[in-house]
C-alpha positions in Angstrom: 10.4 23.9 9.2 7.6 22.6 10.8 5.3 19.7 9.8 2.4 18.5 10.5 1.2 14.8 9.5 -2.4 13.7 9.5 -2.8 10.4 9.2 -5.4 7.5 9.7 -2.8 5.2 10.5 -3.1 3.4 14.1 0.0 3.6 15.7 1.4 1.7 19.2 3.1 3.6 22.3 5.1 1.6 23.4 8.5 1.9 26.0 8.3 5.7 25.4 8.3 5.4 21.7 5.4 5.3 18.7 5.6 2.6 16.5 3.5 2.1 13.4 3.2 -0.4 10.0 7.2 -0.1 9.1 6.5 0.5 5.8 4.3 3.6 6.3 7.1 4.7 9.0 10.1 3.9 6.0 8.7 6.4 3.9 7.5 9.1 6.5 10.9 9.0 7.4 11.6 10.5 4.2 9.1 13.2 4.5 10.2 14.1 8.6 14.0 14.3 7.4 13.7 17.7 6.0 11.6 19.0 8.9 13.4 20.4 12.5 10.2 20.1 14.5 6.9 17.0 13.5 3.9 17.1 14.3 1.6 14.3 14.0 -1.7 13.7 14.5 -3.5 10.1 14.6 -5.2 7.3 16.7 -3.1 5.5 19.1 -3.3 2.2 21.1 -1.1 0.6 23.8 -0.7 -2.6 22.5 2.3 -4.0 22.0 4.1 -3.5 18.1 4.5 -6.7 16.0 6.9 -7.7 13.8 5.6 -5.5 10.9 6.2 -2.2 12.9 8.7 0.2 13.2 9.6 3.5 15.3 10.4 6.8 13.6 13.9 8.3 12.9 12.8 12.1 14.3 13.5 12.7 17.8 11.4 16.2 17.4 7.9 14.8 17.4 5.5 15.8 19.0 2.4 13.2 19.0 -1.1 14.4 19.3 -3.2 11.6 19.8 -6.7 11.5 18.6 -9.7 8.7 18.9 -9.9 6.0 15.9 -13.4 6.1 14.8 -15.3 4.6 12.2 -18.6 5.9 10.1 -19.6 2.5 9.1 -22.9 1.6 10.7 -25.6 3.3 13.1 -23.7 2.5 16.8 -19.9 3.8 14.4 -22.0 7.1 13.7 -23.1 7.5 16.9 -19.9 7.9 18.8 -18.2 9.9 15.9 -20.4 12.4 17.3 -18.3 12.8 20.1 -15.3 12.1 18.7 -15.4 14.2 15.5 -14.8 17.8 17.8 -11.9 16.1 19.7 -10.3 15.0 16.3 -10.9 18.7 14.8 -9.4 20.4 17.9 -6.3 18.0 17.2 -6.3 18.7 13.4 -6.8 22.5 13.7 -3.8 22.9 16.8 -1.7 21.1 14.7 -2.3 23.0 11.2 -2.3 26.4 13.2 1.5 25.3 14.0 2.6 24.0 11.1 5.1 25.8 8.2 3.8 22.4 6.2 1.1 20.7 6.1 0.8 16.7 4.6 -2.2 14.7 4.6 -2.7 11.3 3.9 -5.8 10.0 2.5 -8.0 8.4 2.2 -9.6 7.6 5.4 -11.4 9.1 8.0 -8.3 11.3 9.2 -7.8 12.5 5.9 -11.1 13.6 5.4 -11.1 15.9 8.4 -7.4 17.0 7.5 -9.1 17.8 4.2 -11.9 19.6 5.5 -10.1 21.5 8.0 -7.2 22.5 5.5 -10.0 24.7 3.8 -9.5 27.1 6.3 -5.2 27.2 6.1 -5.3 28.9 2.4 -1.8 30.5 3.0 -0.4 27.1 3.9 1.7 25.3 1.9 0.5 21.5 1.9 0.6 18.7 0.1 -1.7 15.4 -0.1 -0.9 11.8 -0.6 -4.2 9.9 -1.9 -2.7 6.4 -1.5 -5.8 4.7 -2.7 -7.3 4.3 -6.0 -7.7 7.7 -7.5 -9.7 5.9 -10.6 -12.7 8.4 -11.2 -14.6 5.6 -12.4 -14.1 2.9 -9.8 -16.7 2.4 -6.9 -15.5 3.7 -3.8 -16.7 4.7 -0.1 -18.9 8.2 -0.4 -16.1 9.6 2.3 -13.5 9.1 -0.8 -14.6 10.2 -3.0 -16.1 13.2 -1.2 -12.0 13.8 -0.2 -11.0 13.4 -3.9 -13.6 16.0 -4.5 -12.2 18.3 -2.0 -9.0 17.9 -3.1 -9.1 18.4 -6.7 -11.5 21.6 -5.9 -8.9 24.3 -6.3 -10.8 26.8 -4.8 -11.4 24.8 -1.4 -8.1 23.5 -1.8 -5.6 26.5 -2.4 -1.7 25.9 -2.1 -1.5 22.2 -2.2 0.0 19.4 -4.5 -2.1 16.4 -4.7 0.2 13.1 -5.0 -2.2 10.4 -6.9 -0.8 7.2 -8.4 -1.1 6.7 -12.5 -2.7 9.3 -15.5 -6.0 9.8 -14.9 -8.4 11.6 -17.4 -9.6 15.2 -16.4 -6.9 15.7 -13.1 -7.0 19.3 -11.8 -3.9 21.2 -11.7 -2.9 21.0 -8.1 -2.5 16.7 -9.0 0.7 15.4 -10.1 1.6 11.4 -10.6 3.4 10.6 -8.2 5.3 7.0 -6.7 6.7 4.9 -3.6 9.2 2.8 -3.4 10.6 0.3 -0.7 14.3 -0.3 -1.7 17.2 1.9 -2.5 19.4 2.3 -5.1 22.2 0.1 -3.0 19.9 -2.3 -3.2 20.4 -3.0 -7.3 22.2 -6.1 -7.1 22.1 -9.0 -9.8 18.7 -10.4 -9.7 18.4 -12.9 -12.5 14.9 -14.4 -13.7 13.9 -17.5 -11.5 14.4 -20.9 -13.5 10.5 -22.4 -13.8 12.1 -25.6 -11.9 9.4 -27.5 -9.6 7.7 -26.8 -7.9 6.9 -23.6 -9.2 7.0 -20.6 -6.3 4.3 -18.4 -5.6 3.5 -16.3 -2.9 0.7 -14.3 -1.3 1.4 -10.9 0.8 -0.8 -9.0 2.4 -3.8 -8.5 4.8 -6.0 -12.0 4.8 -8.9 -10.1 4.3 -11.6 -10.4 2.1 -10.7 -6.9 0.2 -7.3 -8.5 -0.5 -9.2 -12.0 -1.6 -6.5 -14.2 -0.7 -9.0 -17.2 -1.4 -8.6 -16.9 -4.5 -4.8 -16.9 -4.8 -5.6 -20.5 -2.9 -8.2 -21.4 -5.5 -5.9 -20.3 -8.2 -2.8 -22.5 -7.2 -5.4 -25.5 -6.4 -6.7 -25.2 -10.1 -3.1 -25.1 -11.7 -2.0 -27.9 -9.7 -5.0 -30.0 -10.8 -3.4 -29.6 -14.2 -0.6 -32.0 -13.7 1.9 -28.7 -12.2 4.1 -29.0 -9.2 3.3 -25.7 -7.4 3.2 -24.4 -4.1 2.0 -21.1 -2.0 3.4 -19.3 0.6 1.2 -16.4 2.3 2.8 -13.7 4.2 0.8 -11.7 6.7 -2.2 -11.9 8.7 -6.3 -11.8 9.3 -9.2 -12.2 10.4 -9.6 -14.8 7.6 -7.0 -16.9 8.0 -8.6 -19.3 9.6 -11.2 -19.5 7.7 -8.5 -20.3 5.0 -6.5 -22.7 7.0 -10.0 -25.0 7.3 -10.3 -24.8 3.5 -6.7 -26.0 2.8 -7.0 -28.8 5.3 -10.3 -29.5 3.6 -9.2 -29.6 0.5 -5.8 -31.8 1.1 -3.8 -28.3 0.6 -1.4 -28.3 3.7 1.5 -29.8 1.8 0.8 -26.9 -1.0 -0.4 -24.3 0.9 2.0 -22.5 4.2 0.7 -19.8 6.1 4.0 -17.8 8.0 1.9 -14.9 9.2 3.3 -11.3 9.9 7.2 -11.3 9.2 10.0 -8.6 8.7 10.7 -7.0 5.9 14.4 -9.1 5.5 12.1 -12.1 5.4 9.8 -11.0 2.9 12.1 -10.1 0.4 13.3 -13.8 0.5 10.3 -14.6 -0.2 10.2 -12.4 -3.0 13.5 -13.5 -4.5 12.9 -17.1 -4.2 9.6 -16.8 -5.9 8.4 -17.3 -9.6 4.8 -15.3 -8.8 3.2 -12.8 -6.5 -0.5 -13.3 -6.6 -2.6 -10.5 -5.6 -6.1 -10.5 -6.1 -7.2 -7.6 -4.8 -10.4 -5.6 -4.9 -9.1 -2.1 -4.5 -5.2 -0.9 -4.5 -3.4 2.1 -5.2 -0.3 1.8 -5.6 0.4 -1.7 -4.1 3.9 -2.1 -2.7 3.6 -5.7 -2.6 3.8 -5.8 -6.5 6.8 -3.2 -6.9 8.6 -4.9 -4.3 8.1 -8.0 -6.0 9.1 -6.9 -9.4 12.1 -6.0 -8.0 13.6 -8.7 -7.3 12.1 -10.6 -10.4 9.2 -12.1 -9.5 6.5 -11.8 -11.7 3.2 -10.5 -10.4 -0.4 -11.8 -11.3 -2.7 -8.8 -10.5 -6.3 -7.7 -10.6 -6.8 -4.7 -12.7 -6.8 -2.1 -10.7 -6.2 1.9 -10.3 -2.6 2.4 -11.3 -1.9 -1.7 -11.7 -2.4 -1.8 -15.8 0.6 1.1 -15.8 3.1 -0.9 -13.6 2.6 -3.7 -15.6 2.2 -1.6 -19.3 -0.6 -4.2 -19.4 1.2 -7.5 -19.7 4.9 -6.6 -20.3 5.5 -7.2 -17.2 3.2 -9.6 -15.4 -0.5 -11.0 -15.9 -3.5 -9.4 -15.5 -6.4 -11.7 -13.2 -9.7 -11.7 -15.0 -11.1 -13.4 -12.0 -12.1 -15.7 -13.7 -10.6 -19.1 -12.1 -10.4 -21.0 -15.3 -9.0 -18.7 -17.3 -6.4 -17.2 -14.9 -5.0 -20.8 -14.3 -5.1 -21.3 -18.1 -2.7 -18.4 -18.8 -0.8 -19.0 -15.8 -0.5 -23.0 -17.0 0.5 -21.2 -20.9 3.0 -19.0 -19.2 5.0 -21.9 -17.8 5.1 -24.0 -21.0 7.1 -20.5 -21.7 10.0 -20.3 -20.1 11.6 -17.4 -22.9 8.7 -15.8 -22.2 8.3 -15.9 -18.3 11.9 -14.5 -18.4 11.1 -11.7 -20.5 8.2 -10.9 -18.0 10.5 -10.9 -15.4 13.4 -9.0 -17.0 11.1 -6.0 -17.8 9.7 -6.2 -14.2 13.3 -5.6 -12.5 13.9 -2.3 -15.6 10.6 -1.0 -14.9 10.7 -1.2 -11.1 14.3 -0.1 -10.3 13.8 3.2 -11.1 11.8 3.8 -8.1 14.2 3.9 -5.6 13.8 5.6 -2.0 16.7 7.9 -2.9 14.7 8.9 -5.6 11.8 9.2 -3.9 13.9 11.5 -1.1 15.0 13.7 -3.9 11.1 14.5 -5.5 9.7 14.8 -1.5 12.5 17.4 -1.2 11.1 19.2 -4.0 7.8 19.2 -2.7 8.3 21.0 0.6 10.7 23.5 -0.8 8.1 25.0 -2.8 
């Protein structure tokens, strides 16, 4: 089988091989197993990859490179004009070749992969919308003009759309679907943290405004001010970590607060198992990894409500929900460790709920998918 992957993703050529954000290129490995031949199509730089990137498994791929682009802003739209066609041509040469087709969306690449899929009825294809499929949520026009597309079954013939949670009103073609980091191997004894001091949390993720890690900061600053021993640790990078680090030393947080930057997947899941909470405040998710990873190995996540979040955590079984609200979220964060029976409950229906999303799981429903 052939199949073709369009993706938004930038990946790195680098010493005659593609790297990419490992764990995009952990679970594309998953979908590229069952092919003989991949084709994928997406932007590409030069640079050189970081310690958050990874090189696929296939040896049968065949890259077809294609501009980034952006339609954000008058100067963005401007050169999409001439780099729309080239990213067309791409889309269209690899679809013509392909036995399968997969898109992932949202983005820019999905939206031409969605447009251009129009025109492949007979194909057999399938769509990952990775983002927040909430109906209701306020989102870029270019998503929710790709949702559109994609639950429009007569645009859209032949296809299985892969959105994270229930939504109301789904068209027939979408199907809940999951991800998952860790395999089944990986089920060892995890049990509940002891709320000893200082009390662990942890940050992971872009340090961009959309993932609002000032307020994880803020939140840990107001809990402390409360007479608790607690620390946080962020894990990855952006451009506002500086802008962060100034506030910290500002605010006397350097002692509190440690910023360790882009690591390896081996050293974030220390992190994760020698943590008590994964903050994540962010404004937009779909279905974030960081939180499932975390669950995993027991540590309890404080979330914003968002897209398929409420369902992961059955609304406060396993975790807290962030009203964004400072006062109050360091209030039931402060309640929750006066509870220690009831932190560990948290925690124990975390690891149930999140173990049974395992890659070899996760290999056995993508399987499914492009046998039919």
């Amino acid at each position: 089988m052939k199949l073709a992957i369009i993706t938004q993703v930038v990946h790195k050529r680098f010493q005659h091989q593609i790297w990419a954000y490992a764990p995009y290129v952990k679970e594309i490995n998953l979908w590229t197993k069952q092919a003989h031949e991949v084709i994928l199509v997406a932007p590409c730089t030069s640079s050189q990859p970081s310690a958050i990137d990874k090189t696929y498994n296939t040896t049968n791929l065949h890259f077809l490179k294609v501009p980034a682009f952006s339609l954000q802003g008058i100067q963005a739209l401007l050169r999409s004009l001439f780099v729309i066609p080239v990213c067309f041509f791409r889309i269209i040469q690899a679809m013509r070749n392909a036995d399968h087709i997969h898109l992932r969306c949202p983005g820019n690449m999905g939206l031409l992969g969605c447009v251009v899929q129009v025109f492949f009825p007979k194909k057999i294809k399938t769509a990952k919308y990775a983002g927040n499929w909430d109906p209701n949520s306020k989102q870029p026009w270019s998503y929710n003009l790709q949702r559109w597309i994609l639950q429009n079954t007569f645009l859209t013939r032949n296809m299985t759309v892969l959105v994270y949670g229930e939504w109301p009103n789904m068209s027939r073609n979408c199907t809940s679907f999951f991800t998952a980091s860790y395999c089944e191997s990986d089920k060892i004894n995890t049990p509940p943290r002891i709320l000893n001091s200082p009390i662990q949390c942890l940050f992971v993720g872009c340090l961009t405004a959309g993932k609002n890690p000032f307020y994880a900061i803020q939140l840990v600053e107001a809990v402390s001010k409360m007479g608790v021993s607690i620390q946080l640790n962020l894990y990855g990078d952006g451009d506002e970590r500086a802008k962060l680090e100034a506030y910290c030393i500002a605010h006397s947080l350097s002692e509190r607060v440690q910023f360790f930057g882009n690591q390896d997947a081996v050293k974030v899941q220390q992190a994760y198992e020698s943590s008590h909470f994964l903050i994540l405040p962010s404004q937009s998710e779909g279905w974030p990894k960081a939180v499932a990873e975390a669950m995993f190995w027991g540590c309890v996540p404080m979330v914003t409500p968002v897209s398929c979040v409420p369902f992961m955590l059955n609304e406060q079984t396993r975790g807290l929900l962030l009203s964004m609200d400072l006062m109050q979220d360091a209030q039931q964060l402060f309640d929750l460790l006066q509870q220690p029976a009831h932190y560990e409950s948290k925690a124990r229906a975390a690891i149930d709920w999140s173990r049974q999303y395992t890659l070899d799981q996760f290999e056995v429903e993508i399987s499914k998918l492009l046998r039919t």
